[in-house]
N, C-alpha and C positions, 0 to 999 in steps of 0.2 A: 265199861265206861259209857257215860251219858250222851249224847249229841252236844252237849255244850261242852263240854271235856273235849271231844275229837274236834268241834270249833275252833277251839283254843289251840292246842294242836297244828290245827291248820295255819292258824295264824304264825304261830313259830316256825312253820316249814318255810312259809312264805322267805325267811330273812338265810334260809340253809339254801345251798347249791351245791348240797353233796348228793351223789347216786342213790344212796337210802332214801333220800329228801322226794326225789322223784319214786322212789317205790313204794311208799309210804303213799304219795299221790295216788299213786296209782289202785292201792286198796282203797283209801277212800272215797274210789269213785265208783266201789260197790256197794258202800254202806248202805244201810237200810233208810238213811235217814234224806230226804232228799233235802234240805240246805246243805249239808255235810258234801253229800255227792256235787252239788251244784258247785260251791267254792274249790272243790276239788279239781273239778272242770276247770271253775277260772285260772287260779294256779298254772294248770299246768298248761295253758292257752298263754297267760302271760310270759312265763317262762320256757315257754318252747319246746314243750317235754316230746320229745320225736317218738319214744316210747310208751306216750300215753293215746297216742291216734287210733289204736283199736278199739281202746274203753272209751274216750271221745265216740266212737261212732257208734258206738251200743248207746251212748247219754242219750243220741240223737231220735232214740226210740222208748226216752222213758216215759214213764206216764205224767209228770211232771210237764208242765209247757213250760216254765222258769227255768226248770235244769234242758231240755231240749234246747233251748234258745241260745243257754250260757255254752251249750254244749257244742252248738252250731259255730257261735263265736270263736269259741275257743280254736275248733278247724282251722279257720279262717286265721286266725292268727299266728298261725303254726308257719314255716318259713319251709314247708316241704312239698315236695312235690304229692308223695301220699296223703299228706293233710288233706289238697285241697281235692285231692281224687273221693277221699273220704265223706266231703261235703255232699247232703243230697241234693238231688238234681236239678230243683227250683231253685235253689240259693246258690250256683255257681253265675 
């Protein structure tokens, strides 16, 4: 599948609140594709994914600075205590 395909995708997950919905996040925030990874990030920063804080904090080192940034955000937005442990150390 293309990057616009797994875009699309993304966009449909956005409206799911099933466990899959978040796993599915969760592989797209290894894609190869960095918009794919980025939206991936927001996702699951908006929605609170507690299970995506590890991939969140690998984002926060990709080479991308758009996905780093979305990926910083997304920590931040998380309602957990590891989230915000997760955040690096200039942005707490």
């Amino acid at each position: 599948a293309n990057a616009d395909v797994r875009q699309a995708a993304l966009g449909a997950l956005d409206d799911l609140k099933a466990p899959i919905a978040d796993a599915t996040l969760l592989n797209l925030m290894k894609d190869a594709n960095a918009d794919v990874r980025q939206r991936a990030a927001r996702l699951a920063g908006e929605r609170s994914v507690i299970a995506a804080i590890p991939s969140l904090r690998r984002l926060v080192d990709d080479p991308r600075s758009d996905v780093r940034e979305t990926a910083t955000e997304a920590l931040g937005n998380i309602a957990d205590p590891a989230a915000r442990q997760a955040l690096p150390a200039n942005r707490c």
